[in-house]
C-alpha positions, -999 to 999 in steps of 0.1 A, spaced: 0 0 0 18 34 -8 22 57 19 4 92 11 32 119 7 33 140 39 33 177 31 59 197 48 61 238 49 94 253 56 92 285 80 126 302 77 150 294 49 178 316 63 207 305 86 198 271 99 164 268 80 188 261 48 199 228 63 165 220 62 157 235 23 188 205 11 174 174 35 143 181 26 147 186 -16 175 158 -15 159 132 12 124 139 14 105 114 -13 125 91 4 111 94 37 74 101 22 75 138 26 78 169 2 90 207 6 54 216 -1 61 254 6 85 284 21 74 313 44 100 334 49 99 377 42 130 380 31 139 351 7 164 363 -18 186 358 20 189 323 13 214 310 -10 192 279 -24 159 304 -35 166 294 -70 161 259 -66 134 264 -44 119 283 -75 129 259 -98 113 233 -80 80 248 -83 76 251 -44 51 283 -35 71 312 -13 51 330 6 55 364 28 37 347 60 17 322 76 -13 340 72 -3 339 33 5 304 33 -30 292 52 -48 313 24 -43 288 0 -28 254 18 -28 235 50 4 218 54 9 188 71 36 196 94 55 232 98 90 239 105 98 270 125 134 277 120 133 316 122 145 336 156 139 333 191 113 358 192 89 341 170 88 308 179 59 311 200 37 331 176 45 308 146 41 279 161 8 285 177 -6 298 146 8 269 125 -13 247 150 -45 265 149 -45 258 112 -47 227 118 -2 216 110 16 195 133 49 217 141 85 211 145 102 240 164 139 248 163 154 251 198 152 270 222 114 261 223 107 298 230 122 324 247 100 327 277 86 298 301 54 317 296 56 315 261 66 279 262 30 272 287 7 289 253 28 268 232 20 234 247 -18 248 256 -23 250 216 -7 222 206 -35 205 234 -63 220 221 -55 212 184 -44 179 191 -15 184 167 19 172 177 48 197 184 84 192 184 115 208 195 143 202 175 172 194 199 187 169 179 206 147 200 177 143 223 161 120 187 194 105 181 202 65 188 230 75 210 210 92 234 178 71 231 201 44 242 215 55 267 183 75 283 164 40 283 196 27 303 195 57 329 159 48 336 160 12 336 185 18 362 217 7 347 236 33 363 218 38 398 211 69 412 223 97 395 246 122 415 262 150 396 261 159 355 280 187 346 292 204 309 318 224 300 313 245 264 340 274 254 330 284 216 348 320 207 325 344 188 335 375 169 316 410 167 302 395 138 286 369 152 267 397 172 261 422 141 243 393 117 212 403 132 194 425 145 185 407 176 215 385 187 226 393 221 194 408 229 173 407 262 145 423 238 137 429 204 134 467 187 99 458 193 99 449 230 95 412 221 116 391 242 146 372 227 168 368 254 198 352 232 226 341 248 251 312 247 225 290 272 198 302 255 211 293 216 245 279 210 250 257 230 213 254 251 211 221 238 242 208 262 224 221 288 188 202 274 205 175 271 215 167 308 182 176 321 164 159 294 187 122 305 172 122 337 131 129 331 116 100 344 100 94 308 110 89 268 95 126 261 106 139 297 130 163 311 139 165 346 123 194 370 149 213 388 138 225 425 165 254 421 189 274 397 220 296 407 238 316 380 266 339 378 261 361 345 286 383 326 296 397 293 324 411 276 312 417 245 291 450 236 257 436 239 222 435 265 225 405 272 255 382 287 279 359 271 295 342 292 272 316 321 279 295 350 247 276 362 236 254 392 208 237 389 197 212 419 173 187 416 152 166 438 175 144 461 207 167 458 216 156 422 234 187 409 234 198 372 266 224 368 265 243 334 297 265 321 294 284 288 311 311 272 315 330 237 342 353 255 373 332 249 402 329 219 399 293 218 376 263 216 372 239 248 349 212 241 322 204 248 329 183 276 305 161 298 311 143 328 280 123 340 283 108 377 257 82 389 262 56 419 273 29 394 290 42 365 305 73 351 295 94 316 320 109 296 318 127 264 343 149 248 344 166 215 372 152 190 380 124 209 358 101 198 327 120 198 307 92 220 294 92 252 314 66 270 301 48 304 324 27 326 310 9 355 323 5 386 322 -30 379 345 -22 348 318 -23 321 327 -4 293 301 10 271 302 32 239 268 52 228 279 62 197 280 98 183 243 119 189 258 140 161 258 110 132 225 122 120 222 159 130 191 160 104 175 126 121 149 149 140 130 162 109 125 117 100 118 115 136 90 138 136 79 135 103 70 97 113 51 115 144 34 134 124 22 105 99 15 83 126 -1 107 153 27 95 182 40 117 206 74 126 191 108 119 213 114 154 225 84 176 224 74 211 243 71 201 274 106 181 274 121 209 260 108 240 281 130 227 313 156 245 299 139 275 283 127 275 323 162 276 339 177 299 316 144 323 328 156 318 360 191 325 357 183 356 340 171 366 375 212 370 391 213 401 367 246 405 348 281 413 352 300 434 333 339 424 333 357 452 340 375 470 310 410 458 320 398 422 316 391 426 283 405 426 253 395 423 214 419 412 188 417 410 148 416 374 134 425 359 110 395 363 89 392 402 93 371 398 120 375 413 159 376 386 189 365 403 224 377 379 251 386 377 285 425 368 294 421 340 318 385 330 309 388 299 304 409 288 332 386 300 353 356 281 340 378 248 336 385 254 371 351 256 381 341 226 359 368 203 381 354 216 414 320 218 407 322 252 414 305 286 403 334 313 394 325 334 427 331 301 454 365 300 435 376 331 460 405 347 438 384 353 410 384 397 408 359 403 389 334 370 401 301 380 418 276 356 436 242 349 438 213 335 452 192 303 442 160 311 424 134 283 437 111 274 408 84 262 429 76 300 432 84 311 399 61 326 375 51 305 347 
């Protein structure tokens, strides 16, 4: 019996929405699912609008324009922060099942409206952290709850990934608390980059397939280097029920790359994952077990199959809004410590090699390597000048 073609609208074909424009042109009949239409206002922005053209797929201004004359079966939202929320929920009062880039959105709030529409239409919606729908980290999530591993203790990441002023003048919003408009963004490495590592440990230890872990608590220490509203550089606490401790460090305000690199302590075993050396999470037991995961990266584009078989079949999909608005909650929360601004002798900016200006901080990422061996925050360091603390935010009382 052939499978009916499932009809797929692309919202943003700029940046990252371009990766989807080639899997979906190149890979899609074989999956049963076609690039039935673009929305995006600007598309002349994305390098691939030709064959889009040439295709014969519709482009369209808007959502609004694009439910004028077709219902898709499934959107993708891969535009910024800001809209998430207000795309998606339209997309699934039409009637479209919806796959939304990560962050889910960039309020808790907004997050809550999100998962209340995709209730009421009874429409899947997806967040596209894509290791959360990769074999790797399937596998080893169905381990950590069959308890393989015993109790968890202590999961803690450590990502340094340089930016140039570039990076912050592409767009109008990036590094933004709010937009021109007054919409909130609230961009940052924790919430963009790299929020994913910090998805990713919460979302291991939710006591279910589509689950993410509910902290009772989050301390951050906030600061920036760069010229922007918002901060660059984050060291988070997050404690959950029964002491287990989540430890997040994160910075764009360095010269030079440091992992990722993931250290995940349970009673039984220890995690370990490290970019370029091997790129597998690796367990060892303390029975000396050793067990390899395999990369969550293989099949960065193995989210859009996931939830394109979701969509077909009507099944919840592996990491959907509710799994992923743990994080879009803690990163709410730590926007509460405020930020620190590192004081104009720690900083320098230097030209590289590509024309472009690097603002860092001297010392940076010692500091933050330090804190990841210690399972510290910079400030309980105690030599760290330009370190300030901060208090817990409990969640139980938070809005949402």
């Amino acid at each position: 019996m052939e499978v009916e073609t499932l009809q797929v609208a692309l919202c943003g074909i700029g940046g990252y929405g371009a990766g989807y424009v080639c899997e979906l042109l190149d890979n899609g009949a074989s999956h049963g699912a076609a690039l039935a239409a673009v929305v995006d206002p600007s598309p002349e922005r994305c390098d691939l609008i030709g064959e889009i053209r040439a295709r014969g797929v519709p482009v369209f201004a808007s959502l609004e324009e694009l439910y004028a004359q077709l219902t898709p079966d499934l959107v993708v939202v891969s535009t910024p922060i800001h809209l998430h929320a207000q795309q998606s929920i339209t997309a699934l009062r039409h009637g479209s099942a919806v796959l939304c880039e990560k962050p889910v959105a960039a309020t808790i709030q907004d997050a809550r409206a999100m998962a209340a529409a995709a209730l009421e239409a009874g429409k899947i919606l997806a967040v596209g952290y894509q290791w959360s729908f990769s074999p790797a980290i399937q596998t080893l999530k169905r381990d950590i709850l069959e308890g393989r591993f015993g109790r968890p203790l202590r999961l803690k990441t450590l990502v340094l990934t340089p930016r140039p002023a570039s990076y912050y003048g592409r767009c109008p919003w990036a590094g933004k608390i709010k937009t021109a408009k007054g919409e909130w963004v609230l961009d940052s490495p924790a919430h963009n980059a790299t929020a994913h590592f910090l998805h990713n440990m919460l979302y291991l230890l939710g006591e279910k397939t589509d689950a993410s872990a509910m902290p009772l608590s989050v301390q951050a220490e906030l600061y920036r280097a760069n010229d922007i509203e918002n901060y660059d550089t984050a060291a988070l606490r997050c404690v959950l029920p029964g002491g287990v401790e989540l430890l997040f460090y994160t910075t764009h305000a360095v010269s030079g790359q440091v992992g990722p690199v993931m250290r995940y302590e349970f009673e039984k075993a220890t995690l370990h994952y490290q970019h370029q050396a091997g790129d597998v999470f690796h367990a060892r037991t303390k029975s000396g077990e050793e067990i390899l995961y395999g990369n969550p990266d293989d099949q960065p584009m193995g989210k859009l199959w996931s939830v394109v078989a979701a969509a077909r079949g009507g099944t919840p999909p592996l990491c959907g809004v509710e799994a992923a608005s743990v994080q879009t909650l803690c990163v709410n929360a730590a926007q509460e410590a405020g930020i620190g601004v590192f004081p104009r002798e720690f900083v320098q900016a230097e030209p590289t090699a590509r024309g472009d200006t690097q603002v860092w901080v001297p010392g940076l990422g010692s500091v933050l390597v330090q804190c990841y061996s210690e399972n510290l925050l910079p400030s309980e360091l105690g030599h760290v000048p330009w370190a300030r603390s901060s208090t817990p935010v409990e969640l139980a009382s938070y809005p949402m």
